[in-house]
N, C-alpha and C positions, 0 to 999 in steps of 0.2 A: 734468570731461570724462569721456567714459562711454572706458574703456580695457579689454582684456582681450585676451587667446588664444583664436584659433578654428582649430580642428580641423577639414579639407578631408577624407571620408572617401568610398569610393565602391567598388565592382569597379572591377580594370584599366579604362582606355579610356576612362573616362567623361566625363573632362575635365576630371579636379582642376589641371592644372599650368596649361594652357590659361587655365582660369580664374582665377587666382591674377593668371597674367601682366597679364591683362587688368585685372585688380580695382587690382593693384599700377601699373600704367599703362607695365612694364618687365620685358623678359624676365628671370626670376631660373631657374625650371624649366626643362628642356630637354620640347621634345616630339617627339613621334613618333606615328604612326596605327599604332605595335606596343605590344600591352601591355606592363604592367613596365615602363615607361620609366624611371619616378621608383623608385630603391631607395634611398633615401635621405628625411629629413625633412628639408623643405627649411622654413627659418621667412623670410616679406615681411612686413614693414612698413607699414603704408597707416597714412598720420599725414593728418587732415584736420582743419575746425575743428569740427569735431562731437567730435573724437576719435581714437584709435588702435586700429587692427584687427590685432592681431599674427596672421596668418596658420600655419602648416600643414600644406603638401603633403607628402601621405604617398603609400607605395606601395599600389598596389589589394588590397584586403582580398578572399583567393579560398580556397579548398578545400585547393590543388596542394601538399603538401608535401612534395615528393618529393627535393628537394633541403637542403642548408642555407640555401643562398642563399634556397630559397623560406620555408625557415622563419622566416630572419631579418627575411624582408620583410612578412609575417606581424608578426611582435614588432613591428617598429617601427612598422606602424599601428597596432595595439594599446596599446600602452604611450603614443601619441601623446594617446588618451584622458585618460591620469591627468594633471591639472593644468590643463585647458582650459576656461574659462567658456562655449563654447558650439561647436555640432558643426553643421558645416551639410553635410549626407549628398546625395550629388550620386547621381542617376543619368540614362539616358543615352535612355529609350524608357519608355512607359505601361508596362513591365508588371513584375509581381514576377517575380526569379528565384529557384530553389532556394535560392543561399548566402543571401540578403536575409534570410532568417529567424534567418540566426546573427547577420548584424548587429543584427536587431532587439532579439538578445537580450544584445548588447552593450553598448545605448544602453539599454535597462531596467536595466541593471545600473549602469551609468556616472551615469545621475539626472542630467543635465544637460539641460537644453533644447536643442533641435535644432528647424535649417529644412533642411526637405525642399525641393529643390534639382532640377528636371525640365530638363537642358542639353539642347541640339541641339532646339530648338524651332524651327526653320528648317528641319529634316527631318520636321516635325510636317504630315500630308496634312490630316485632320479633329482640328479643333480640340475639337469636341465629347468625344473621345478624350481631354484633356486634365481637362475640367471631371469626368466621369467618375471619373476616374484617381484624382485628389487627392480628393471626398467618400472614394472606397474608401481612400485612405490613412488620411483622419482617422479612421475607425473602426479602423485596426490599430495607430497610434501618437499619441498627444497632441502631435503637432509646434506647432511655437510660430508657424512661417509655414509656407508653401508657394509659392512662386516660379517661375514657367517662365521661361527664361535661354536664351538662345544664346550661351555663352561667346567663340564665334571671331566672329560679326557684332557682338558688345556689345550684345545685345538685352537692354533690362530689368535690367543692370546696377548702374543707379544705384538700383533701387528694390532690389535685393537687398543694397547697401552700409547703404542707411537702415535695412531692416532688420533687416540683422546689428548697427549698430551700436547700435540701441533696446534690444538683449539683451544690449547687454553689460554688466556693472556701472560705477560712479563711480569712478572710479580716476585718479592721477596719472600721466603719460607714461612709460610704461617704457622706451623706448627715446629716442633722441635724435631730433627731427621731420626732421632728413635723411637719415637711415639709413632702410637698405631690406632688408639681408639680416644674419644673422649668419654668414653664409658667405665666406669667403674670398675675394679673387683665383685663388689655386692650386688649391682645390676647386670653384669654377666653371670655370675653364680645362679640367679633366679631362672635367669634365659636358659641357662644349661640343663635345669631339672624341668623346665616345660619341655625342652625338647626331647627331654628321654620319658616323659609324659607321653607326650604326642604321638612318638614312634608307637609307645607300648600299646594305646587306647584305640577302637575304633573311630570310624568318621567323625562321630557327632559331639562325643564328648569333649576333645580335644578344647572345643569351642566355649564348654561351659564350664573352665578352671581357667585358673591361673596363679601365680607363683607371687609368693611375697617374705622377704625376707626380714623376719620378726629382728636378727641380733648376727653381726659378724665380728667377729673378733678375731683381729690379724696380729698373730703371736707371736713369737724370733723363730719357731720350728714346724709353726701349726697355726692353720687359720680352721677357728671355730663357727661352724657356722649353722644357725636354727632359722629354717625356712615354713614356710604356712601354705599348703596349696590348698587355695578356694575353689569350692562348688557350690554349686547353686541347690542342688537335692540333697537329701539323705540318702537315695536311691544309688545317687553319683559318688556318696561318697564309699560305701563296701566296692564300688568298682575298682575304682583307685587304690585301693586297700588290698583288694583280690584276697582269694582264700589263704588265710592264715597267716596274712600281711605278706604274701611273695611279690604280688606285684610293686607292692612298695620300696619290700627294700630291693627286689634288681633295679628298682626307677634309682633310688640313694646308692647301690655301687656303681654304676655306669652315670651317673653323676656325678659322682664323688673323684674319679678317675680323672674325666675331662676336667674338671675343678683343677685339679692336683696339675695336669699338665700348663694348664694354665698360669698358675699362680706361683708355679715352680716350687713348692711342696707339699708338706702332707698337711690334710685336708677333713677334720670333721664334721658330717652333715648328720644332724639330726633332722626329719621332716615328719609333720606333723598333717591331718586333712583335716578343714575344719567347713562347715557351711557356712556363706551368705547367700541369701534367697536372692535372685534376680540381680545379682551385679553388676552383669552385661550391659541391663537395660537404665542402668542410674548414673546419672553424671556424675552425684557424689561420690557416689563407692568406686566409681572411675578414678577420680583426683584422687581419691585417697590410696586406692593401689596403684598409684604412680603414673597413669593416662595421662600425661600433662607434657607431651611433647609439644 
């Protein structure tokens, strides 16, 4: 069976998680229409009888380091490189941008085969734009396919699965064929109420929380579970709170939900908002809410 590790790379937004979900046939990523979603490397599973596609999802490869957060998330797509038999480079519109050229010189360095990966093809007006697009890529890079995909309709899909899996090497199943993530219950639970964070919040806050789960307790009929969302302000934290605690608790049912469907039962989330000042910007407070991919 052909088996191997494929590496989801792209700028913010472009639809690696999205994708992933859909390839895996099960939400493992959280999404959002805000960049940065995914800070973390998230690894899916896709076992079929052609084979095993070990998936992943990394955070958008960008310029901005102005943070540690930003740098950390940086490294982790980075280093997600070393060890992958194949890179399949998502972007999101026909055209190059500025950073695309550090990528490209990434994937020169890396000497792994890569598919070029063209999502949001359902937002595509002239097609002709397309066929364009990719001759002009084969002359800037040797990619091994080229594929237009609409991640969120499932356009094209299946031929990007055959694809990927023709590049992979011969290999025995690394994983067991019902497994899907090597991620936790308790580190997806945390992911699930960022992203109904995310949804809820304007642009900028998004960026300045994050999700930590204090205590889970998985019980024969109920998993109990007490989560901590961090902010950096007092300011940040009545936001998150909104008048009269609403915005919090629609953030714990529409959390609590997806939990439940996940975990295949019922599900109690207590969440709490507490401050740390400058989180973002501190390696320790990083390692210690779990940064350490």
């Amino acid at each position: 069976m052909n088996c191997g590790y494929v590496a989801l790379i792209g700028r913010p937004n472009v639809g690696k998680s999205t994708l992933m979900n859909h390839l895996l046939g099960q939400k493992i990523s959280i999404t959002s229409r805000k960049p940065q979603t995914t800070r973390h490397r998230i690894l899916g599973i896709n076992t079929t009888e052609e084979g095993q596609a070990i998936y992943l999802d990394t955070p958008g490869m960008h310029s901005n380091e102005k943070h540690a957060l930003n740098r950390y998330l940086n490294r982790t797509a980075d280093t997600t490189l070393a060890g992958v038999d194949l890179v399949v480079w998502l972007i999101d519109r026909p055209i190059w941008h500025e950073y695309d050229e550090v990528i490209f010189n990434k994937l020169e360095s890396a000497g792994l085969p890569v598919i070029l990966v063209l999502n949001k093809i359902d937002r595509l007006k002239n097609k002709d734009d397309l066929l364009s697009f990719f001759a002009e890529a084969q002359k800037k890079f040797p990619f091994q396919q080229m594929v237009p995909v609409s991640a969120l309709k499932g356009q094209n899909l299946q031929q990007l699965q055959l694809a990927i899996m023709g590049l992979l090497p011969e290999n025995d199943l690394i994983y067991p064929e019902d497994q899907i993530t090597d991620r936790s219950e308790r580190f997806l639970a945390a992911e699930i109420v960022r992203e109904k964070l995310t949804r809820q919040l304007g642009d900028e806050l998004p960026y300045a929380l994050t999700v930590e789960i204090e205590k889970y307790e998985d019980q024969v009929n109920i998993a109990k579970i007490y989560a901590i969302i961090w902010v950096e302000r007092s300011s940040q934290k009545s936001i998150v709170i909104g008048k009269q605690g609403d915005r919090l608790k629609k953030v714990g049912t529409d959390a609590r939900k997806d939990i439940e469907k996940l975990i295949d039962k019922k599900a109690y989330l207590q969440l709490w908002v507490k401050v740390k000042k400058g989180w973002s910007d501190n390696e320790r407070a990083l390692q210690s809410l779990g940064f350490n991919d």
